[in-house]
C-alpha atoms as an extended CHARMM CRD file, in Angstrom:
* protein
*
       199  EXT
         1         1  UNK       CA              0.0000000000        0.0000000000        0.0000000000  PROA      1               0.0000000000
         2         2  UNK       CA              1.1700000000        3.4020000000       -1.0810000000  PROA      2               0.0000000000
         3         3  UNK       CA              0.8860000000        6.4480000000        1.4570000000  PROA      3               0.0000000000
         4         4  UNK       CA              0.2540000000        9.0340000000       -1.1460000000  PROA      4               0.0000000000
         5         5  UNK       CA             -3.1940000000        8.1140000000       -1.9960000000  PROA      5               0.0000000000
         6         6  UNK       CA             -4.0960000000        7.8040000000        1.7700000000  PROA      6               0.0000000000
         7         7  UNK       CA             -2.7480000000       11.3930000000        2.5010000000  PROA      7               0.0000000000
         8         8  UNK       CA             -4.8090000000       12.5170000000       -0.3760000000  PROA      8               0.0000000000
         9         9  UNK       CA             -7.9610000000       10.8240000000        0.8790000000  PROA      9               0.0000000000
        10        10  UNK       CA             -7.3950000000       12.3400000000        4.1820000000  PROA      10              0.0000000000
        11        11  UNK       CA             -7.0770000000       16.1210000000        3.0570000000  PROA      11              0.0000000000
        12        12  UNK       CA            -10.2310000000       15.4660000000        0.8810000000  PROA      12              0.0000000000
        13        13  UNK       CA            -12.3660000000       13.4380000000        3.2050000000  PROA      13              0.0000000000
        14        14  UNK       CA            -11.0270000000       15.6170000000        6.7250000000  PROA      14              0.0000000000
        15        15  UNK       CA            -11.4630000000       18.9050000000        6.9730000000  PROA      15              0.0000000000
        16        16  UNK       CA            -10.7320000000       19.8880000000       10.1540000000  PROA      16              0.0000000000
        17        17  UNK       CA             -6.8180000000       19.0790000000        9.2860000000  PROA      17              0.0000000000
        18        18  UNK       CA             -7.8530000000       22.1530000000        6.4860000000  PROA      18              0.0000000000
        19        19  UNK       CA             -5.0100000000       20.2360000000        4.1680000000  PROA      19              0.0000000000
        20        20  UNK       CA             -2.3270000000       19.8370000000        6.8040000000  PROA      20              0.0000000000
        21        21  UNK       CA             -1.9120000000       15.8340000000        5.9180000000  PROA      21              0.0000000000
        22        22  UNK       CA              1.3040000000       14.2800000000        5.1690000000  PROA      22              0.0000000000
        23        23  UNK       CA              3.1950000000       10.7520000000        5.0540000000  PROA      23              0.0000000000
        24        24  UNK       CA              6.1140000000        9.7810000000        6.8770000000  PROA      24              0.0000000000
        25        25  UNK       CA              8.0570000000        6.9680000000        7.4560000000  PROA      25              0.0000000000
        26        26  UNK       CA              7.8620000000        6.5200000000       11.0590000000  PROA      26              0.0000000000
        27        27  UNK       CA              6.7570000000        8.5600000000       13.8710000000  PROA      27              0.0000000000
        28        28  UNK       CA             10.4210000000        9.7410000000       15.2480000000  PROA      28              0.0000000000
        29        29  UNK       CA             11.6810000000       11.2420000000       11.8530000000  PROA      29              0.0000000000
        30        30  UNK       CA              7.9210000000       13.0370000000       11.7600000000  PROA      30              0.0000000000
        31        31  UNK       CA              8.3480000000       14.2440000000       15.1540000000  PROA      31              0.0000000000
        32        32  UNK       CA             11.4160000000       16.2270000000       14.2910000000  PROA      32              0.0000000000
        33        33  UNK       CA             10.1470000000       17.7760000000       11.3610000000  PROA      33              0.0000000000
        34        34  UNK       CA              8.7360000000       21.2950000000       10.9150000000  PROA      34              0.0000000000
        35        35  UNK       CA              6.3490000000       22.1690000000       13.3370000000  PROA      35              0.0000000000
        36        36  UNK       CA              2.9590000000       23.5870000000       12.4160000000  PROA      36              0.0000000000
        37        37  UNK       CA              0.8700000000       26.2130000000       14.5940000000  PROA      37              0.0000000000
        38        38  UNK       CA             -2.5490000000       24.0600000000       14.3080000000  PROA      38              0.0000000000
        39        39  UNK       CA             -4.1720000000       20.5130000000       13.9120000000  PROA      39              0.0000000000
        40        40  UNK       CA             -2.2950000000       18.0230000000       11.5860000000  PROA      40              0.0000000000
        41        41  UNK       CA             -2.1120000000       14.3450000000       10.9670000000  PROA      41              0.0000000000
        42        42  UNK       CA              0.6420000000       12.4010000000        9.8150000000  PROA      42              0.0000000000
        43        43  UNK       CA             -0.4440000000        9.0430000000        7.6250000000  PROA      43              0.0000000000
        44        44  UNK       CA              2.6200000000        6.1160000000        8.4740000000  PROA      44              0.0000000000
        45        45  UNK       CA              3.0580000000        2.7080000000        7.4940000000  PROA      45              0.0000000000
        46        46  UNK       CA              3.4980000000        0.4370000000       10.2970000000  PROA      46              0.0000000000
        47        47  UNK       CA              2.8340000000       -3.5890000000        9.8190000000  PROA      47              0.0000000000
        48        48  UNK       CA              2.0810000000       -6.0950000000        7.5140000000  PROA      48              0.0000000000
        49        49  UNK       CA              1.3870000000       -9.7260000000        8.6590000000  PROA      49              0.0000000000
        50        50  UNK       CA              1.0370000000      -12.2880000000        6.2470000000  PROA      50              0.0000000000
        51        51  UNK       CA             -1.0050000000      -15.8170000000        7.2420000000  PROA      51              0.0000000000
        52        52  UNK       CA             -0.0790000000      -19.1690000000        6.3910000000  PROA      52              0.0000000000
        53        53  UNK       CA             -0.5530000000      -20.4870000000        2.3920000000  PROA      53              0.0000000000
        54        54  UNK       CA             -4.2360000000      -21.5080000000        2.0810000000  PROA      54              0.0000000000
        55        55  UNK       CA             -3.6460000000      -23.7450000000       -0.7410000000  PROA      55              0.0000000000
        56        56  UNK       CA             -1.5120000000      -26.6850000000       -0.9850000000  PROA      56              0.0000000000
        57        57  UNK       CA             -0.3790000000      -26.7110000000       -4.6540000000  PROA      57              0.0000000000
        58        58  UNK       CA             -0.0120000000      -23.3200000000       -5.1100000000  PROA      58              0.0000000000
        59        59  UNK       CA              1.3790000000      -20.3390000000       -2.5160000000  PROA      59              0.0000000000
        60        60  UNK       CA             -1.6350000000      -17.8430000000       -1.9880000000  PROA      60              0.0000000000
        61        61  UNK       CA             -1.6350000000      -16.1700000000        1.7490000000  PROA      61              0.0000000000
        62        62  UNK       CA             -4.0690000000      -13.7920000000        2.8910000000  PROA      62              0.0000000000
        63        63  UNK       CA             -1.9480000000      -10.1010000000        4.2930000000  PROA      63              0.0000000000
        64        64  UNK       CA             -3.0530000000       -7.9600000000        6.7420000000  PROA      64              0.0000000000
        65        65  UNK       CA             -1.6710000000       -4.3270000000        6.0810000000  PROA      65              0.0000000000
        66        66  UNK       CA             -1.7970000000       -1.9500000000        9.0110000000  PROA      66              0.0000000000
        67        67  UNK       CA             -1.0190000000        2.1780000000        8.9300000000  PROA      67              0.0000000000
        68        68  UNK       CA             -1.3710000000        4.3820000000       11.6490000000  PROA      68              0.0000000000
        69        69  UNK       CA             -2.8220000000        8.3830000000       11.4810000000  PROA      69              0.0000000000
        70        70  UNK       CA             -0.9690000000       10.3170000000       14.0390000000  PROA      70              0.0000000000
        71        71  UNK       CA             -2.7100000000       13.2200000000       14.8410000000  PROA      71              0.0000000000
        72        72  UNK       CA             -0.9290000000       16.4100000000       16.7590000000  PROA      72              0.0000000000
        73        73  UNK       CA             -2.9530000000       18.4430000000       18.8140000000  PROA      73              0.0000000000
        74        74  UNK       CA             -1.7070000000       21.8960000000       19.5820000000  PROA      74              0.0000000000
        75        75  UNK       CA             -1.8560000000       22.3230000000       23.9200000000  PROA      75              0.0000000000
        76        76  UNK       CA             -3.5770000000       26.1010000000       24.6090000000  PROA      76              0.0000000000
        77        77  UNK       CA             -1.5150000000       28.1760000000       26.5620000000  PROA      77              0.0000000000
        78        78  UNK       CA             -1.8670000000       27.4300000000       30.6490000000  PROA      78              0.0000000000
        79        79  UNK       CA             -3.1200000000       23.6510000000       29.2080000000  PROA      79              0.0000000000
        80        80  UNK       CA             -0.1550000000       21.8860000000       30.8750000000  PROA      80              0.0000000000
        81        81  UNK       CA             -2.9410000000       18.7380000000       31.4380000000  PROA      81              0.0000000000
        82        82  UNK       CA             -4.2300000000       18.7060000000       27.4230000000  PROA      82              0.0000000000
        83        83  UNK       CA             -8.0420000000       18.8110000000       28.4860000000  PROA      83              0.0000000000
        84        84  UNK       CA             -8.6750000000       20.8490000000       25.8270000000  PROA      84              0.0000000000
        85        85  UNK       CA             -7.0130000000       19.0250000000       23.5440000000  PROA      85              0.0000000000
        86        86  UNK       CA             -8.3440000000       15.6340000000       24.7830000000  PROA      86              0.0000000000
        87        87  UNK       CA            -11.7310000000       16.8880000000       24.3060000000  PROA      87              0.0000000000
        88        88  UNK       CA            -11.3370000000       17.2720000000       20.2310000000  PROA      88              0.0000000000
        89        89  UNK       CA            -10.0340000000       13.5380000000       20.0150000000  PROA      89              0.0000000000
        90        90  UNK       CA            -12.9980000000       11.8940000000       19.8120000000  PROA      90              0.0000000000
        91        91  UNK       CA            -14.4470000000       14.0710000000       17.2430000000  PROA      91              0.0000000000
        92        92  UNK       CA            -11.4080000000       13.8780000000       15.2780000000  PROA      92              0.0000000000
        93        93  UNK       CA            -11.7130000000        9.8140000000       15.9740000000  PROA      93              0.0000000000
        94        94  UNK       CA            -15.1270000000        9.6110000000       14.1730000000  PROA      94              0.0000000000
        95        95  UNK       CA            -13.8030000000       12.0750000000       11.4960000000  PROA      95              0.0000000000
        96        96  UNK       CA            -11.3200000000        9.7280000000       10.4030000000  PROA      96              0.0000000000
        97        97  UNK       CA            -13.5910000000        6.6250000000       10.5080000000  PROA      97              0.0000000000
        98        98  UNK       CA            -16.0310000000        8.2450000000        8.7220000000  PROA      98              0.0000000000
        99        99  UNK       CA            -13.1760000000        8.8490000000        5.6900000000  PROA      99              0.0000000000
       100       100  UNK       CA            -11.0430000000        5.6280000000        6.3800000000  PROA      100             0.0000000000
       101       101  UNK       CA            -13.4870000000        2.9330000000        7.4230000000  PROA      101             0.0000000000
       102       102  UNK       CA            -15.0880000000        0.7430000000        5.0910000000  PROA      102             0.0000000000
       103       103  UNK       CA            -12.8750000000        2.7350000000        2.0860000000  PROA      103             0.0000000000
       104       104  UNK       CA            -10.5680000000        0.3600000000        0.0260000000  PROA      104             0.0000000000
       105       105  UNK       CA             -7.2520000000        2.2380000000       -0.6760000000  PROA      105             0.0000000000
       106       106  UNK       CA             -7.1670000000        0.0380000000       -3.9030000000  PROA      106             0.0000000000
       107       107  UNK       CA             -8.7720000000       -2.4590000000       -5.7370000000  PROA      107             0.0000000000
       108       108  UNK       CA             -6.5490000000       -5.3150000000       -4.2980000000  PROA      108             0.0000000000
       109       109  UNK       CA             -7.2080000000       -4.4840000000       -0.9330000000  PROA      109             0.0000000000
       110       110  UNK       CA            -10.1230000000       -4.9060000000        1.4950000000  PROA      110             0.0000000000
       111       111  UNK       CA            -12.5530000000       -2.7580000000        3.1480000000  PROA      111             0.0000000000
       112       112  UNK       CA            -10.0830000000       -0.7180000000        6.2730000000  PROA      112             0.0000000000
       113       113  UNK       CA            -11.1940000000       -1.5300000000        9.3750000000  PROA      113             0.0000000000
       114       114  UNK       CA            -10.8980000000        0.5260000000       12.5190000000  PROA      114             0.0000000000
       115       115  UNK       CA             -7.5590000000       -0.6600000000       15.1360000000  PROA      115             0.0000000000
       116       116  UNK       CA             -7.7280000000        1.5570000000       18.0990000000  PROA      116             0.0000000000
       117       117  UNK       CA             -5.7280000000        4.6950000000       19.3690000000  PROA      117             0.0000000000
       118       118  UNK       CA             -2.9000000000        5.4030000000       21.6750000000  PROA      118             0.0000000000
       119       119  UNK       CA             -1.4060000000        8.3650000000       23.2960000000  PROA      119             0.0000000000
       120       120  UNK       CA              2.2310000000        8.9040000000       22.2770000000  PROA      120             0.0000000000
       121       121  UNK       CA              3.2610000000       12.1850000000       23.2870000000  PROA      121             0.0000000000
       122       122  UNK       CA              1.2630000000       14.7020000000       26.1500000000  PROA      122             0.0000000000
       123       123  UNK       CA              3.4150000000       17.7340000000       27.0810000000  PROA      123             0.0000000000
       124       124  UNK       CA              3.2200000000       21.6030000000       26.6940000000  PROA      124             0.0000000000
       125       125  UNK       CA              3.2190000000       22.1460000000       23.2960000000  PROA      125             0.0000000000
       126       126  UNK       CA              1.0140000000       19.2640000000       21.8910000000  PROA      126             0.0000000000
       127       127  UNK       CA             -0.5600000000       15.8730000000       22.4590000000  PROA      127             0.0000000000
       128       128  UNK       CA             -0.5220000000       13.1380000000       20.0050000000  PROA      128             0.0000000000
       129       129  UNK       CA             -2.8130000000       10.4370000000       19.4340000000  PROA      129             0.0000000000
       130       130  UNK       CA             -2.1730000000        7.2860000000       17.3150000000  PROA      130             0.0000000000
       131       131  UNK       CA             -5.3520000000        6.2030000000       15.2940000000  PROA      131             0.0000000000
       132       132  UNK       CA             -4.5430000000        2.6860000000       13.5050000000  PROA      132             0.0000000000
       133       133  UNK       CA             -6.2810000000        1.0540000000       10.9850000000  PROA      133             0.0000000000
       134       134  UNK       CA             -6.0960000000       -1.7520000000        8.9620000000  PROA      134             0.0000000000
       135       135  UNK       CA             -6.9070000000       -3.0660000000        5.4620000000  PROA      135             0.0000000000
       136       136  UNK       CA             -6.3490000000       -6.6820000000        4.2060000000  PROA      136             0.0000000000
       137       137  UNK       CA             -4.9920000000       -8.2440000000        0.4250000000  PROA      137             0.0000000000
       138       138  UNK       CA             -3.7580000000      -11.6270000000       -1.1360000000  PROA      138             0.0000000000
       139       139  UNK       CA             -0.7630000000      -12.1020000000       -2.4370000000  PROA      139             0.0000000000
       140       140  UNK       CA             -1.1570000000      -14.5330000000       -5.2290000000  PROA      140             0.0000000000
       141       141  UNK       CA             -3.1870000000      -13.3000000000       -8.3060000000  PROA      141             0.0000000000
       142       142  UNK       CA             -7.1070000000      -14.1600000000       -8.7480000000  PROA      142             0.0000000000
       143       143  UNK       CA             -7.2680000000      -14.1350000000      -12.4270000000  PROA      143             0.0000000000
       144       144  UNK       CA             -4.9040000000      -15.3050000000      -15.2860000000  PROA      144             0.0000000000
       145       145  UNK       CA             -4.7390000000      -12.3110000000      -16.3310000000  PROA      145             0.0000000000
       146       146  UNK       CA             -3.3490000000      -10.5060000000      -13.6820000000  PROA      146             0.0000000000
       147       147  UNK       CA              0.4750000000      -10.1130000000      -13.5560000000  PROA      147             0.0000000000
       148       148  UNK       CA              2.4430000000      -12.6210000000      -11.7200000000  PROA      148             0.0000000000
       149       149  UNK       CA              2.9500000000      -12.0100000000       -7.5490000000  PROA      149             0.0000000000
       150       150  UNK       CA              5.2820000000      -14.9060000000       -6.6590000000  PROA      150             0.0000000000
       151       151  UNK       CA              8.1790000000      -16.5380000000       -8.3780000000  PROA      151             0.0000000000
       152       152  UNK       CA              6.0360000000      -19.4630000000       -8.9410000000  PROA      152             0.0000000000
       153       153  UNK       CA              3.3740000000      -17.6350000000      -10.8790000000  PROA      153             0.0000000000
       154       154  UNK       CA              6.2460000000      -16.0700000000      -12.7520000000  PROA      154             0.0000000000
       155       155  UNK       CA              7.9630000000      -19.6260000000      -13.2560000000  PROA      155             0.0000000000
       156       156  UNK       CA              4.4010000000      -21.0300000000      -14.3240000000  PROA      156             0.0000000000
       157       157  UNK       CA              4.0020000000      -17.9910000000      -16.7040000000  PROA      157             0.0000000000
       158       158  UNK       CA              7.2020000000      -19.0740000000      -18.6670000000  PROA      158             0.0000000000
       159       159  UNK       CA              5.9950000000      -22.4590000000      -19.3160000000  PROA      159             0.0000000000
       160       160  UNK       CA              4.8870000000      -23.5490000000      -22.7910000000  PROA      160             0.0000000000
       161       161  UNK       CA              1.0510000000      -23.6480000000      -23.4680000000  PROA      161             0.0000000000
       162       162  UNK       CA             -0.1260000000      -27.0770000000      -22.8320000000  PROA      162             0.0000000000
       163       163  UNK       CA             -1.6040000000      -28.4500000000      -25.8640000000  PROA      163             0.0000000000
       164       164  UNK       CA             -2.0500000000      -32.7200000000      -25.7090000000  PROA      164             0.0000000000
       165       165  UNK       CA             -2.4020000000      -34.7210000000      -23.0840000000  PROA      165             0.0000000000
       166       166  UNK       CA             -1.1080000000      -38.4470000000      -23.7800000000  PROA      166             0.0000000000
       167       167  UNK       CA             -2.8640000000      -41.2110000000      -21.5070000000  PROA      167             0.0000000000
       168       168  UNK       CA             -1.7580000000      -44.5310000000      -20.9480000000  PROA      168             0.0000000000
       169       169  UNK       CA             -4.6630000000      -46.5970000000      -18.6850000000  PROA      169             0.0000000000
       170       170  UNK       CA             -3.4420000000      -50.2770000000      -16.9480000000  PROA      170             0.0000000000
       171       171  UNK       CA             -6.7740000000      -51.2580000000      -15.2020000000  PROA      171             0.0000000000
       172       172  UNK       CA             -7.2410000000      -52.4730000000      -11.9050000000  PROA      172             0.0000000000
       173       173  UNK       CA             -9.9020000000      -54.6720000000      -12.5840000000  PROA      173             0.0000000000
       174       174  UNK       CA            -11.3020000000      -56.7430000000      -14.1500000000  PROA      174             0.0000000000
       175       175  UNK       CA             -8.3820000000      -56.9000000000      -16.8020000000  PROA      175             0.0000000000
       176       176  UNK       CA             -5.4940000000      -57.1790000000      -14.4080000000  PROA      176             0.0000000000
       177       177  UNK       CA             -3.1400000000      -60.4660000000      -15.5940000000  PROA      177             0.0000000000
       178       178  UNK       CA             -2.8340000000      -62.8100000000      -12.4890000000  PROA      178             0.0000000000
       179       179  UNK       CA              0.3950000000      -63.7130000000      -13.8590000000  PROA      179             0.0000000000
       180       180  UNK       CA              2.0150000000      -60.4720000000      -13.3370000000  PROA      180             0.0000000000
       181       181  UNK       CA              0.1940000000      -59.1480000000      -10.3160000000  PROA      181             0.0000000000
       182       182  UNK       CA             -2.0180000000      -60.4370000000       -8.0550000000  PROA      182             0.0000000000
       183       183  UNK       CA             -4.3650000000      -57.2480000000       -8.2970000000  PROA      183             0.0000000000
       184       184  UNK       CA             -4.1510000000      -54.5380000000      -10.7770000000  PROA      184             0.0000000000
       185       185  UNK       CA             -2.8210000000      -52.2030000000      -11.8270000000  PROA      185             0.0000000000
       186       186  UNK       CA             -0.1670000000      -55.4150000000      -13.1850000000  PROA      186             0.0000000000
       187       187  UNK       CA              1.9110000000      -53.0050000000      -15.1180000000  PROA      187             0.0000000000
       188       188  UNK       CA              0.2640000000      -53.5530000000      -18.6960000000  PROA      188             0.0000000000
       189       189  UNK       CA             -0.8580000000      -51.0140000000      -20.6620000000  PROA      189             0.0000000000
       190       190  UNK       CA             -4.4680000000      -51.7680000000      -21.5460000000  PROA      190             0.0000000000
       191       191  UNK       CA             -5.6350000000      -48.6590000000      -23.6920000000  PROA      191             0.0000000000
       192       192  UNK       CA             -3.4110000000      -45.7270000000      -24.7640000000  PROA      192             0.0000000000
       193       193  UNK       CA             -4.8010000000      -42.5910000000      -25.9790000000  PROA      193             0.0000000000
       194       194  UNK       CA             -4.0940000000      -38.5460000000      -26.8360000000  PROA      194             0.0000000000
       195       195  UNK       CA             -6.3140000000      -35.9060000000      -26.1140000000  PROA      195             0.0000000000
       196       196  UNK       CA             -5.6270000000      -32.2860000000      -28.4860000000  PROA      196             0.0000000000
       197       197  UNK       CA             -6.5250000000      -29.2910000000      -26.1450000000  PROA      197             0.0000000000
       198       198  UNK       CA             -8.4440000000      -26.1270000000      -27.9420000000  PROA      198             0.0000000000
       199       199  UNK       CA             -6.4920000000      -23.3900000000      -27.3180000000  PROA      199             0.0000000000
C-alpha cells in the first residue's frame, strides 16, 4: 500500500486538518520535522502480517496491512494537562472513521477496518494520538490475467502452453493379468490414448 493516496484521501475526506496531511516513514523522523501552529495528521506505514498459504499446490496467503494516522494536537496556553485538547479527540476519531473505514485504498485491498488509538506524546506544546487502521490483500493473483505475484506464478508464466495430453490406462480390474500381479494395476498397458486441447 502506497501512502500518497491515503494522505490525499485524508485532506479530501477531513477537513478539520484544512489540508495539513502528510506521510512519513515513522513517527520519530515526523516528530522532528517542521512544526505547524494548528491541527495536523501524519499518515505512516506500520505492519504487515502475512497468514499461512491456504492452498496446498499453489502459494496464496491472505496479508493484513496496518497504517497508523498520528494526529498532533496543539496544547492552549496554561493547558499543561491537554483537556482541551483531549476533548477534540474523539471528534477527530469519528472524522477519520467516517473517511477511512469501510474505504478500500485500492482495488486489491479490502474494506479498512478501525484498530484503536494510543497516546504517544502529552506535554506543553502538543498531544498526540495514534489512530490505527487496517486493510487486508492476497498475495497470489485471482485471475490469469493478472500479472504474476510470486516466483512461482512467474515460473508457471514461462511455461509452454499445454496443448495434448497423452494417456496410458493399466486397469485395476477386471483386466489385471494374475500372472504379473495379483491385483491390478499389473503393469500392462491396456488402452493408450491422446487428447488435443483447444487453445
Amino acid at each position: 500500500m502506497q501512502v500518497t493516496p491515503l494522505v490525499r484521501h485524508l485532506r479530501e475526506r477531513c477537513p478539520s486538518f484544512g489540508g495539513r496531511v502528510a506521510g512519513g516513514i515513522d513517527w520519530e523522523s515526523i516528530e522532528s520535522s517542521a512544526k505547524l501552529e494548528s491541527l495536523r495528521a501524519h499518515v505512516v506505514l506500520t505492519d504487515e502480517d502475512a497468514d499461512a498459504s491456504f492452498t496446498e499446490n499453489l502459494v496464496m496467503q491472505n496479508v493484513d496491512e496496518q497504517f497508523d494516522v498520528c494526529v498532533e494536537f496543539p496544547q492552549s496556553a496554561g493547558d499543561e494537562r491537554g483537556q482541551a485538547a483531549g476533548d477534540q479527540v474523539d471528534a477527530i476519531r469519528r472524522e477519520l472513521c467516517r473517511a477511512l473505514v469501510g474505504w478500500r485504498p485500492g482495488q486489491e485491498f479490502d474494506p479498512i477496518q478501525y484498530g484503536g488509538r494510543e497516546l504517544l506524546v502529552n506535554n506543553r506544546a502538543k498531544a498526540v494520538y495514534r489512530f490505527s487502521f487496517v486493510t487486508g490483500y492476497q498475495l497470489g493473483r485471482n485471475r490469469a490475467s493478472d500479472p504474476a505475484e510470486t516466483w512461482q506464478e512467474l515460473e508457471q508464466d514461462g511455461l509452454p502452453p499445454l496443448e495434448r495430453l497423452n494417456i496410458d490406462v493399466d486397469f485395476i480390474d477386471p483386466l489385471v493379468d494374475r500372472n504379473l500381479s495379483p491385483t491390478g494395476p499389473d503393469g500392462r498397458i491396456e488402452i493408450k490414448t491422446t487428447e488435443e486441447l483447444q487453445t
